[in-house]
C-alpha positions as CSV (number, residue, x, y, z in Angstrom):
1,X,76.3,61.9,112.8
2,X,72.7,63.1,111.9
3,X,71.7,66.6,112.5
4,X,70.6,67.9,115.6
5,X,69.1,71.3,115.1
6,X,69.5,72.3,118.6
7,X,73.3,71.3,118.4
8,X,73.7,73.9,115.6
9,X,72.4,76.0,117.7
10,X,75.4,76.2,120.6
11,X,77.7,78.3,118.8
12,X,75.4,80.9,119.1
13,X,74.1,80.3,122.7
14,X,78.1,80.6,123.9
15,X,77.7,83.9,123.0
16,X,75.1,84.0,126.1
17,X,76.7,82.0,128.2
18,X,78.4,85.4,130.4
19,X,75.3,86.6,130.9
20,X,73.3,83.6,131.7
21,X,76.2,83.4,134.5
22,X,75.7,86.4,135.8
23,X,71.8,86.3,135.2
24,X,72.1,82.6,137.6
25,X,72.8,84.6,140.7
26,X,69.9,87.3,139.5
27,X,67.1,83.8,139.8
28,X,69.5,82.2,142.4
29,X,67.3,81.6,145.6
30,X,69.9,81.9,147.7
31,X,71.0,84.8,149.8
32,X,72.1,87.5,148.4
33,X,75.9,88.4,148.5
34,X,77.2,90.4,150.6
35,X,78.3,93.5,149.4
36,X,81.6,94.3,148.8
37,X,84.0,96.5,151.6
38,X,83.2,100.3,151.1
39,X,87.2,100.5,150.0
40,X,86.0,98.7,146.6
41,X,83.4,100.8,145.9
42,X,86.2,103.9,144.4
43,X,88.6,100.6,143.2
44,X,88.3,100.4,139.3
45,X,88.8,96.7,139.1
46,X,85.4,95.8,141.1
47,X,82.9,98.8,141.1
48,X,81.3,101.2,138.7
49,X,83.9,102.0,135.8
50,X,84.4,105.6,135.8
51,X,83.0,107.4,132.3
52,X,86.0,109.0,131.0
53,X,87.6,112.3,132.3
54,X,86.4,114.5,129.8
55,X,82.4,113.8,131.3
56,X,83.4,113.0,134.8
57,X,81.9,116.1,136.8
58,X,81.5,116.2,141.2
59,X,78.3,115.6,140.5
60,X,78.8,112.3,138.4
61,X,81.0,111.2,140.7
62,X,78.9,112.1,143.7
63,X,76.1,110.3,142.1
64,X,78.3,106.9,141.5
65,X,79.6,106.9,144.8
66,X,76.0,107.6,146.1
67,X,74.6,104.1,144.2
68,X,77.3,101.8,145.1
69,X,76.8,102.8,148.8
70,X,73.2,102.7,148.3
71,X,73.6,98.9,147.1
72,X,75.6,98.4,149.9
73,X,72.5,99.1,152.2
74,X,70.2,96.5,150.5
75,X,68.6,98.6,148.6
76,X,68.8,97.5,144.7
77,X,66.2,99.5,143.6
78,X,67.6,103.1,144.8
79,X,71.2,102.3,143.7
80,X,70.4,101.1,140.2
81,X,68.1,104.2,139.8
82,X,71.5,106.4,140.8
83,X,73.4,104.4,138.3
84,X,70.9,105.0,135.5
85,X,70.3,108.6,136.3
86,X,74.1,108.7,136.1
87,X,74.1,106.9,132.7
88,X,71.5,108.8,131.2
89,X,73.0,111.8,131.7
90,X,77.1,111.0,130.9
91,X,75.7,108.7,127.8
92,X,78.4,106.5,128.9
93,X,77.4,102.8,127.8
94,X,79.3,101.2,130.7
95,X,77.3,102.4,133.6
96,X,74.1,101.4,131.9
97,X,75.3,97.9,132.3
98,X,76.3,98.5,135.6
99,X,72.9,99.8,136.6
100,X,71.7,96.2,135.0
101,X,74.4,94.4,136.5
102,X,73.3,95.7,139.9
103,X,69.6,94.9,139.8
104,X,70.7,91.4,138.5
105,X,73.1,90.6,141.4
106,X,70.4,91.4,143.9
107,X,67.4,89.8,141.9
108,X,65.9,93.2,141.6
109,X,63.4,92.1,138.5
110,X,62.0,95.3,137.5
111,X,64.7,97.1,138.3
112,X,66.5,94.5,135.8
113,X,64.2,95.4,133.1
114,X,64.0,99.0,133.4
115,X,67.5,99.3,133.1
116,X,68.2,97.1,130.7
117,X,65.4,98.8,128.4
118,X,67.3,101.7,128.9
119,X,70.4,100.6,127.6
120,X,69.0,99.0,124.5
121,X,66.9,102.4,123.8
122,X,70.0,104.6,124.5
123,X,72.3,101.8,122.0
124,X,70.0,100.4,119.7
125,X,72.4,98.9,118.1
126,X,74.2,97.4,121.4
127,X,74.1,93.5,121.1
128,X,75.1,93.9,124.9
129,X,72.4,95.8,125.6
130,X,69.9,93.4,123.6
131,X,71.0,90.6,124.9
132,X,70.7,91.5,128.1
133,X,67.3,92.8,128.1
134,X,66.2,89.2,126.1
135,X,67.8,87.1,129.0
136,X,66.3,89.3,131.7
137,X,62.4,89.0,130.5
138,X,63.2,85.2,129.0
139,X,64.4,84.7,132.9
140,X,61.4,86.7,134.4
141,X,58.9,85.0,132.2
142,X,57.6,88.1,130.0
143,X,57.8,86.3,127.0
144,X,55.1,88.4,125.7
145,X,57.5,91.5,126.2
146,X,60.6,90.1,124.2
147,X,58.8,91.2,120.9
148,X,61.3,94.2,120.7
149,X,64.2,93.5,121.7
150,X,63.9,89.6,119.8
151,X,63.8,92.1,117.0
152,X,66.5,94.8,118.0
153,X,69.1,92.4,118.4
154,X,68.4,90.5,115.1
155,X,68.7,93.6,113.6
156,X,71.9,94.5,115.2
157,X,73.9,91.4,114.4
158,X,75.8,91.4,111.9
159,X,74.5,89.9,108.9
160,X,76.4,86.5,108.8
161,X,75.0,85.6,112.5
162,X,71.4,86.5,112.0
163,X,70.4,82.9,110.1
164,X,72.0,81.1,113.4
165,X,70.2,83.8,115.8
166,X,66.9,82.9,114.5
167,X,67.2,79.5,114.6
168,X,68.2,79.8,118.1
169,X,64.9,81.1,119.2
170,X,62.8,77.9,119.8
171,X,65.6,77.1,121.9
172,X,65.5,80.2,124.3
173,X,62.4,79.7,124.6
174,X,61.8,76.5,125.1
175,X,61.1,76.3,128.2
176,X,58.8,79.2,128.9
177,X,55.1,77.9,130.3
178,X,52.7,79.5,127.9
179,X,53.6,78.3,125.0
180,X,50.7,79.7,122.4
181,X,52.1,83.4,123.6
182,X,55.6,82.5,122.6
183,X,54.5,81.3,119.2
184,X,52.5,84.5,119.0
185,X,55.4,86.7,120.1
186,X,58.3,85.0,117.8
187,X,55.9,85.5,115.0
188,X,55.6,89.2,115.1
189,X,59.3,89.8,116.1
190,X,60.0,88.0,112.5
191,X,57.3,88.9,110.9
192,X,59.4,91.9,108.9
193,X,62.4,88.8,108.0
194,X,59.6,86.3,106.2
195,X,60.2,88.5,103.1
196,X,63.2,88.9,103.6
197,X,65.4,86.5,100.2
198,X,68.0,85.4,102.8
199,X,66.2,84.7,106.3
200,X,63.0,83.8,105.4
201,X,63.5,80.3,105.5
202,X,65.2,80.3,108.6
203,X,61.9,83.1,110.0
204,X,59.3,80.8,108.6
205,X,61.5,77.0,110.5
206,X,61.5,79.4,113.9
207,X,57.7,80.4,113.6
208,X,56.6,76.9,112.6
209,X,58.9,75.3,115.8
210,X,57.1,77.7,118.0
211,X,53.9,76.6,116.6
212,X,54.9,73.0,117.0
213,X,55.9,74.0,120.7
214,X,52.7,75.0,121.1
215,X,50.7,72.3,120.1
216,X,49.7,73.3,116.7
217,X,51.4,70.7,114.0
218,X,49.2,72.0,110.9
219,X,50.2,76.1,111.7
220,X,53.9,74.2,111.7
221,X,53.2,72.5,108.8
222,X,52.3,75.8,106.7
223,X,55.1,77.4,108.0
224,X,57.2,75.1,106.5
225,X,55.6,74.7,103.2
226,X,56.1,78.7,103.2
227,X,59.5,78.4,103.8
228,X,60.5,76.2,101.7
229,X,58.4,78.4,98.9
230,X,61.0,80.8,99.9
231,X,63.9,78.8,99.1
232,X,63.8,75.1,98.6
233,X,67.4,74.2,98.9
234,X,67.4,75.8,102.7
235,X,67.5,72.6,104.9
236,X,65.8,74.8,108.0
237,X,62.2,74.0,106.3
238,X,63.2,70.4,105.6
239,X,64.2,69.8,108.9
240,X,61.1,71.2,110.6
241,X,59.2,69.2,107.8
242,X,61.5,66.2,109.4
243,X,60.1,66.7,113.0
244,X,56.5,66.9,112.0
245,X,56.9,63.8,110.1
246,X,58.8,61.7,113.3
247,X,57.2,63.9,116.3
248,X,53.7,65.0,115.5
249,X,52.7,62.0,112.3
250,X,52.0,64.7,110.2
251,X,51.9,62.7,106.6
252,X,52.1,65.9,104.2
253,X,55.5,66.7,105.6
254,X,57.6,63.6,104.2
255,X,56.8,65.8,100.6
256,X,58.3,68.7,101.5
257,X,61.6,66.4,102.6
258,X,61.8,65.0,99.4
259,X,61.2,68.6,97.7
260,X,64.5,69.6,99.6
261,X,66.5,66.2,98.3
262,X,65.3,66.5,94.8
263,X,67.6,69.8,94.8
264,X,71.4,69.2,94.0
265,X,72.2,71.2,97.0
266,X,70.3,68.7,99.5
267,X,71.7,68.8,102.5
268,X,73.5,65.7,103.6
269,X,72.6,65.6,106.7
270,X,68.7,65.9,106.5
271,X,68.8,62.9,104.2
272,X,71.0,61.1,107.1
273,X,68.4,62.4,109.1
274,X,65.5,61.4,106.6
275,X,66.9,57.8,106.6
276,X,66.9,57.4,110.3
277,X,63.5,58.4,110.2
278,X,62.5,56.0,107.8
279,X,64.4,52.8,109.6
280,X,62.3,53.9,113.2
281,X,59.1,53.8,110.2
282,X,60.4,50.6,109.7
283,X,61.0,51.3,106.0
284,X,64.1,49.8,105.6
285,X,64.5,49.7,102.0
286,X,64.0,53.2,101.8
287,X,66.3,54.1,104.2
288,X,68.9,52.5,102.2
289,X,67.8,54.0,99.0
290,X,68.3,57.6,100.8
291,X,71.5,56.4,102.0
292,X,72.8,54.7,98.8
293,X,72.3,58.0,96.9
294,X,74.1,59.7,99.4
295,X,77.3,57.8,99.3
296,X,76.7,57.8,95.6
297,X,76.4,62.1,95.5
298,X,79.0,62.6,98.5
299,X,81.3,58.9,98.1
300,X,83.7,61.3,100.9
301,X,80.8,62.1,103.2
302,X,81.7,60.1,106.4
303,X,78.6,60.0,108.2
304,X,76.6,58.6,105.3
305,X,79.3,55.5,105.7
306,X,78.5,55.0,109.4
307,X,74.9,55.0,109.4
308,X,74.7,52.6,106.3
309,X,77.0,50.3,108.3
310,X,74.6,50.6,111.1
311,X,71.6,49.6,109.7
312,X,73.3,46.8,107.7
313,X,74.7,45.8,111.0
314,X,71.6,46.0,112.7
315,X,69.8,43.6,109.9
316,X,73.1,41.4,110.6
317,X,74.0,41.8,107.0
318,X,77.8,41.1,108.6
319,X,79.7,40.8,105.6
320,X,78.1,44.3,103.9
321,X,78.5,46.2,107.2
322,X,82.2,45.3,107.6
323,X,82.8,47.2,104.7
324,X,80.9,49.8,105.0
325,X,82.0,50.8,108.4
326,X,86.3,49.8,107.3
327,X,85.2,51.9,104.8
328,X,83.8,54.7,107.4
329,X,87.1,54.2,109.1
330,X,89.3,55.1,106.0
331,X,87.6,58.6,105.5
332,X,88.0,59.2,109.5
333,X,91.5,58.1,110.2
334,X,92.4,58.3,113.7
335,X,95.4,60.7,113.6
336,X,92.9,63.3,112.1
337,X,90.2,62.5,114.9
338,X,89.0,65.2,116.8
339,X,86.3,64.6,120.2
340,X,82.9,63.9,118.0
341,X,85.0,62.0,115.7
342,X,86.1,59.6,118.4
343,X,82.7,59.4,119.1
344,X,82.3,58.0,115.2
345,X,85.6,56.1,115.1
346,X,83.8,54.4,118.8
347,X,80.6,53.2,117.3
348,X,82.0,52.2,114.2
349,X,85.1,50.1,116.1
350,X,82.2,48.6,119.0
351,X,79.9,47.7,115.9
352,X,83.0,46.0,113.9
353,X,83.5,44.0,117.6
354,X,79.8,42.9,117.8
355,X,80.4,41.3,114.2
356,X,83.5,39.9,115.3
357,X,81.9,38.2,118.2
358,X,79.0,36.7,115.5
359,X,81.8,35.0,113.9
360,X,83.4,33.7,117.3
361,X,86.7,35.6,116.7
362,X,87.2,36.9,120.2
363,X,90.6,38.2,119.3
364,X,89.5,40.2,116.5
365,X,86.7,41.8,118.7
366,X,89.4,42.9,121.6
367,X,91.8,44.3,119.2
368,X,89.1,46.6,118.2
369,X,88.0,47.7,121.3
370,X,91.2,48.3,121.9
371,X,91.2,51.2,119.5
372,X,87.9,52.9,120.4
373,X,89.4,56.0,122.1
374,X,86.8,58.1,123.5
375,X,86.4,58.3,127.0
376,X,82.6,58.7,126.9
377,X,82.7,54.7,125.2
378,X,84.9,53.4,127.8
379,X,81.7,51.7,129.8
380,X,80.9,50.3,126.8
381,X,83.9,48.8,125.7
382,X,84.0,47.0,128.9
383,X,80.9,46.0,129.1
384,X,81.7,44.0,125.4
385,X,84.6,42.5,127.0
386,X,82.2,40.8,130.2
387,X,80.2,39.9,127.7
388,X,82.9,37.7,125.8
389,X,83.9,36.4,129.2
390,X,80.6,35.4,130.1
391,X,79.9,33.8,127.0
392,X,83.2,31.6,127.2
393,X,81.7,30.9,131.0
394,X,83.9,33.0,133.2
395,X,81.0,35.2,134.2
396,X,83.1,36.2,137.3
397,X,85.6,37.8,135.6
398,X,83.1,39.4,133.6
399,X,81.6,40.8,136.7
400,X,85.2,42.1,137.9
401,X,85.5,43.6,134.3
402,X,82.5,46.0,134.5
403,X,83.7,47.0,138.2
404,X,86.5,48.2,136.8
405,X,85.6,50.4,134.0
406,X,86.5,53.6,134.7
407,X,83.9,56.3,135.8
408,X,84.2,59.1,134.0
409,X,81.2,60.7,134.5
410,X,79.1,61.1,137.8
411,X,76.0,58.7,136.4
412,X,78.6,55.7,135.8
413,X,78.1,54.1,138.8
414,X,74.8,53.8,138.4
415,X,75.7,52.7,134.7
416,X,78.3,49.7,135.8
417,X,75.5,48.5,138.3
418,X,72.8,48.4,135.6
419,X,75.5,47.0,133.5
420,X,76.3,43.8,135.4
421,X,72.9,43.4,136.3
422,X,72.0,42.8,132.9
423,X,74.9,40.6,132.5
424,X,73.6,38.1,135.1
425,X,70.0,38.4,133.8
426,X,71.2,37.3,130.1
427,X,73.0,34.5,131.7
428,X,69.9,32.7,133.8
429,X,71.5,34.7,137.0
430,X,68.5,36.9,137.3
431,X,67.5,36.3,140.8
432,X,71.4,37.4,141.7
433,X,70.8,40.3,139.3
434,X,67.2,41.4,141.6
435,X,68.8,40.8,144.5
436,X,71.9,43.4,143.8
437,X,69.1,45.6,142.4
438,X,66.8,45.9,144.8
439,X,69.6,46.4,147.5
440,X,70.6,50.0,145.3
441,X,66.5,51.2,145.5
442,X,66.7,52.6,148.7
443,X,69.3,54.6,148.1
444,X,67.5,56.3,144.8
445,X,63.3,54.9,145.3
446,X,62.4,57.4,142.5
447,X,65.2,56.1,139.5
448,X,62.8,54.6,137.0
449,X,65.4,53.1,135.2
450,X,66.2,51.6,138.2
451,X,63.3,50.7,139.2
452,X,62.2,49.3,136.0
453,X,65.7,46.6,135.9
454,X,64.7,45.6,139.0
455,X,61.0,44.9,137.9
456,X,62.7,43.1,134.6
457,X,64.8,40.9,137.0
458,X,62.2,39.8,139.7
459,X,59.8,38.9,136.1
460,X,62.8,36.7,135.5
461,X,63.2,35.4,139.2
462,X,59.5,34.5,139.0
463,X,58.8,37.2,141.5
464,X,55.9,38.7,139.7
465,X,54.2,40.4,142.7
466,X,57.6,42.6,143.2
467,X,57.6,42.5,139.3
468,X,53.8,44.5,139.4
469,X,54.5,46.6,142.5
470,X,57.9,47.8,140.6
471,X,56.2,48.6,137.0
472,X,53.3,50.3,138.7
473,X,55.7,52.6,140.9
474,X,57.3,53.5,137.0
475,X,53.9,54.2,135.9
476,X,52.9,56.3,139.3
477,X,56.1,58.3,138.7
478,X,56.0,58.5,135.0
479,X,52.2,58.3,133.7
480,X,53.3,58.2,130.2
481,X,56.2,55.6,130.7
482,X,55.0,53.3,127.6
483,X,57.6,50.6,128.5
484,X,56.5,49.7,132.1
485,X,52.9,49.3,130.4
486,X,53.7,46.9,128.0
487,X,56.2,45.2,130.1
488,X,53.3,44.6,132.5
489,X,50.7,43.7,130.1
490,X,52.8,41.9,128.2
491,X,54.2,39.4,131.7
492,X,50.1,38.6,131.9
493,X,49.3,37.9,128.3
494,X,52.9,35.6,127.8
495,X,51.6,33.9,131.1
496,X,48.3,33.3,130.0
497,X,46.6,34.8,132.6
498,X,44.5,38.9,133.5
499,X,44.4,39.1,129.9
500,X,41.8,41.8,130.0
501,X,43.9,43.9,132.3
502,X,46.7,43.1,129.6
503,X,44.8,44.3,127.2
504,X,43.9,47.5,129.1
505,X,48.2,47.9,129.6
506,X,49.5,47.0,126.3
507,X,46.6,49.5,124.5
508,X,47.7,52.3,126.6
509,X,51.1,51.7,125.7
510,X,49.9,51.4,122.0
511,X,48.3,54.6,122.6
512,X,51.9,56.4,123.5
513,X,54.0,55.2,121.4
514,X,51.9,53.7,118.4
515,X,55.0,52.7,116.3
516,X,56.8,51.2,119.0
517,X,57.8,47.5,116.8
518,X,57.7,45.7,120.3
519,X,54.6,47.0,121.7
520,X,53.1,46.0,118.4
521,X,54.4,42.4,119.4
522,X,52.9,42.2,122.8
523,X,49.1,43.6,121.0
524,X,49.7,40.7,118.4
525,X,50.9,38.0,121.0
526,X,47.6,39.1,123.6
527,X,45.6,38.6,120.4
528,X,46.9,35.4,119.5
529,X,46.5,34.0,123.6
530,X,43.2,35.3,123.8
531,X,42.3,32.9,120.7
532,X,42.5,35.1,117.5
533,X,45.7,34.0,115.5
534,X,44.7,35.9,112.5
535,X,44.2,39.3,114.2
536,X,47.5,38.6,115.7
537,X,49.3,37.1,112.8
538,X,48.3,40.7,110.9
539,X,50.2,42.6,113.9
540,X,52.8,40.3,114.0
541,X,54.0,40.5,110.3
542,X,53.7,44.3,110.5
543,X,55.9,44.6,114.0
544,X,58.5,41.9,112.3
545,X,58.3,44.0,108.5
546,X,59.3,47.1,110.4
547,X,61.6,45.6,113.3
548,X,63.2,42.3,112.6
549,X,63.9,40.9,115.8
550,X,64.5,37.4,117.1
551,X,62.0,37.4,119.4
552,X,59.2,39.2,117.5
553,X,60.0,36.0,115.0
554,X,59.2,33.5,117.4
555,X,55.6,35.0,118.2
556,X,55.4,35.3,114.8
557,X,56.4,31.8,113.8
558,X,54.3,30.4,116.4
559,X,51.0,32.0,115.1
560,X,51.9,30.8,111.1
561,X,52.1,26.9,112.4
562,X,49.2,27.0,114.7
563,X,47.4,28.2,111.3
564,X,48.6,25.7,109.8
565,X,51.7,27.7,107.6
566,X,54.3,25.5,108.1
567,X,56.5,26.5,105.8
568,X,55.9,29.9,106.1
569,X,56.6,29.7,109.8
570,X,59.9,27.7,109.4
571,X,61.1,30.0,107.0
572,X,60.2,33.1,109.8
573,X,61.8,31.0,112.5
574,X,65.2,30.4,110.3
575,X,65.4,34.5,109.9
576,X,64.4,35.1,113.5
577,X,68.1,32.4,114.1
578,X,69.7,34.1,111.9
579,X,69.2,37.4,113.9
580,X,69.9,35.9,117.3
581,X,70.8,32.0,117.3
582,X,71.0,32.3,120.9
583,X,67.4,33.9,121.7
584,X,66.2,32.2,124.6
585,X,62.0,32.9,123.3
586,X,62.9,31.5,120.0
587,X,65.4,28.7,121.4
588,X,62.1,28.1,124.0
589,X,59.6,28.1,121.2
590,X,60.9,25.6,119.1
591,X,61.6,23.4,121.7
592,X,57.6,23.1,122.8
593,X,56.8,22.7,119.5
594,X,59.5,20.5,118.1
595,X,60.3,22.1,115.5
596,X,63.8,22.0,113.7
597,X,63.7,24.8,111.1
């Protein structure tokens, strides 16, 4: 599927993964180990490797024996300082990192770095020895020290692994606190590779995700326009272009995206990217422009297949998206299916069920679901089949269906119990659905997802105290949880009723997520209760333009006849039906107002 630059990024982090083991026990809290019998101390297999016998004098020897005692005795500091006197003067690489692997297994910090310095400055061009020293200060928080060996060990990998090395950076980093530092640090470790033909679009992407980290979207943005300056068929620049333009709103970076596709060597999968993008944007017909000449450059390229048979899907163009995702299918046959590709095959074979089920053919939609393969799906797969028995009214049996999906991972318990809840809640069951709920929240009071189902089921029990009490718990957890706002707000201003405190709710989730298509609705329906139909039929239009949805077409429809647009609201209603004929707002709606569109 689309790109995700941090996925690229794991080949490279493997290469870490021995020493972020080792480095676990170094930040563990718990005690330390105890050391090992005095017998293993002179055993090759378990203690300090012996330099070879040309070097090995009485008082090398002496000396090793001396620091693995001293460890022994709780005391990291002296024995790594034996073990690094010992390496310094043999030159022997291995007992540097034994002197490092010492400080690390009893959490010895400076002793960590001071050896691990002095393995990187006796082997410059060790990518042990830099890697080592990297994880330890990462680990310690010295970001502001990692300057040199950032740069040391980009220097010493070997030239094919230094584009995926950079990259890497904003992810080892990511998590450090001080965030303006990092940037400051990653730009003078690269500062020598911005020049550089080869790297400096990758250099200039790391720098301007740093910055980004940081908080500063127009340095981000510059690094990107000087990146791509550097070479404007890399896709690094685009794709950091791509993130300023989803995460930050930054409008100047959808040109340099387009500067990348304009090049015959585009990279597929920025435009997939690009596309998905431009579909959250709500630009649909741009989406499919970007996809379209895709399909039309790279007619083999897989991915391009499944995302266009998505988003036709998704507008329940049935027919188009049928072929487009058989067509999917063809290039990604399942005898040649590897684990991501089942992953494909899944969505492609649960989206080909969903349009099954719009046509009523039941059998059609099983004997897909049959074929999706991938374990991750199963949940999923089951929870289609309940839904196919609770449409035909055997909503038991659907119930006994999402019990027994397999749990494959340890968060699909959770996931069946969220599952069936929802399942009663879609089929007027929703006090059941509270009441199964509410008897889990004890057992996890802080799950927000939980507790936000349960507030979504007691709104449809009519128990809007519990409703309010659950939401504001959400919000008291998670201050920035833009759903339990507009839930809330929205329950008052569909009611009629605290519409100021609505207002106050549904702006602050406005404020979070601005582009949010439903949150749009609820500011358009407040509007419209509170007596302004034309303020509300403006957001209305917009949230239905960029997210047809059933329900977002009844609000709509609603506000068009009370103006007096009759036709224009029967002709939004008869789209909204087409998208959902089984909406219960819509269904609702027209019933009130008797109106057959």
């Amino acid at each position: 599927m689309g790109l995700d630059y941090y996925g690229l990024m794991k080949s490279y982090s493997r290469a870490l993964t021995a020493l972020a083991t080792a480095f676990a026990a170094f930040m563990a809290t718990a005690q330390t180990p105890a050391a090992p019998p005095v017998a293993a101390v002179v055993a090759p297999a378990s203690a300090t490797p012996a330099p070879a016998s040309s070097r090995m004098t009485a008082r090398l020897m002496y000396e090793l024996l001396l620091g693995e005692f001293t460890l022994q005795q709780g005391d990291a500091q002296g024995a790594t300082a034996y073990l690094l006197n010992a390496a310094r003067r043999s030159g022997d690489e291995a007992l540097y990192k034994r002197a490092v692997e010492m400080a690390i297994q009893s959490r010895a910090g400076p002793a960590a770095v001071e050896a691990s310095r002095a393995w990187r400055q006796a082997y410059p061009d060790s990518l042990e020895a830099n890697r080592y020293e990297l994880q330890i200060l990462i680990g310690l928080g010295r970001v502001a020290d990692t300057e040199a060996p950032l740069r040391a060990l980009l220097m010493a990998l070997p030239a094919a692994e230094k584009v995926a090395f950079i990259n890497a950076i904003p992810a080892l980093l990511q998590r450090v606190p001080d965030k303006p530092v990092a940037a400051r640090t990653v730009e003078r470790a690269l500062s020598e590779f911005t020049t550089h033909t080869q790297l400096a679009p990758a250099a200039w992407t790391s720098i301007g995700r740093m910055r980004l980290q940081a908080g500063d979207a127009a340095g981000a943005l510059a690094a990107a326009t000087l990146g791509q300056d550097a070479d404007a068929s890399s896709e690094w620049p685009a794709l950091l272009a791509l993130q300023l333009m989803t995460t930050a709103d930054e409008p100047l970076a959808e040109a340099l995206i387009q500067r990348h596709l304009n090049r015959p060597q585009a990279s597929p999968d920025v435009r997939i990217s690009y596309a998905r993008a431009l579909v959250e944007a709500g630009r649909h017909a741009d989406a499919h422009a970007q996809l379209d000449t895709l399909m039309r450059l790279q007619p083999d390229y897989a991915d391009g297949w499944l995302v266009k048979g998505a988003l036709l899907a998704d507008q329940r163009r049935d027919a188009e998206a049928e072929r487009t995702l058989l067509r999917y299918l063809e290039l990604t046959p399942a005898e040649q299916a590897g684990a991501s590709r089942d992953i494909g095959r899944g969505q492609a074979l649960l989206m080909l069920a969903r349009i099954a089920e719009r046509r009523q053919d039941d059998a059609s939609a099983e004997r897909l679901l049959a074929q999706v393969m991938a374990p991750e799906q199963a949940l999923t797969v089951q929870t289609r089949r309940a839904e196919m028995l609770a449409r035909q009214g055997r909503l038991d049996e659907a119930r006994r269906a999402i019990r027994a999906a397999p749990e494959q991972r340890p968060d699909d318990a959770r996931l069946k119990l969220l599952a069936e809840a929802q399942l009663l809640r879609d089929h007027q069951q929703a006090e059941p659905a509270y009441q199964m709920l509410a008897a889990e929240l004890p057992r996890t009071p802080d799950d927000q997802a939980l507790l936000y189902d349960t507030a979504m089921a007691a709104e449809r029990a009519g128990r809007l105290d519990e409703m309010e009490r659950l939401l504001r718990r959400v919000i008291e957890l998670n201050p920035e949880a833009q759903h339990a706002y507009n839930a809330l707000g929205y329950a008052w201003a569909d009611r009629g009723v605290r519409l100021d405190e609505a207002r106050t709710l549904i702006e602050k989730a406005v404020q979070l997520a601005p582009e949010d298509s439903y949150i749009q609705d609820s500011l358009g329906w407040l509007e419209y209760r509170q007596g302004r139909p034309r303020e509300a039929r403006t957001l209305l239009e917009a949230a239905f333009q960029k997210r047809p949805d059933a329900e977002i077409a009844a609000h709509l429809g609603e506000v068009l006849w009370v103006l007096g647009e009759h036709d224009a609201a029967r002709a939004v209603w008869r789209e909204g039906l087409r998208l959902d004929a089984g909406n219960e707002s819509l269904i609702k709606t027209l019933k009130r107002l008797q109106v057959t569109p």
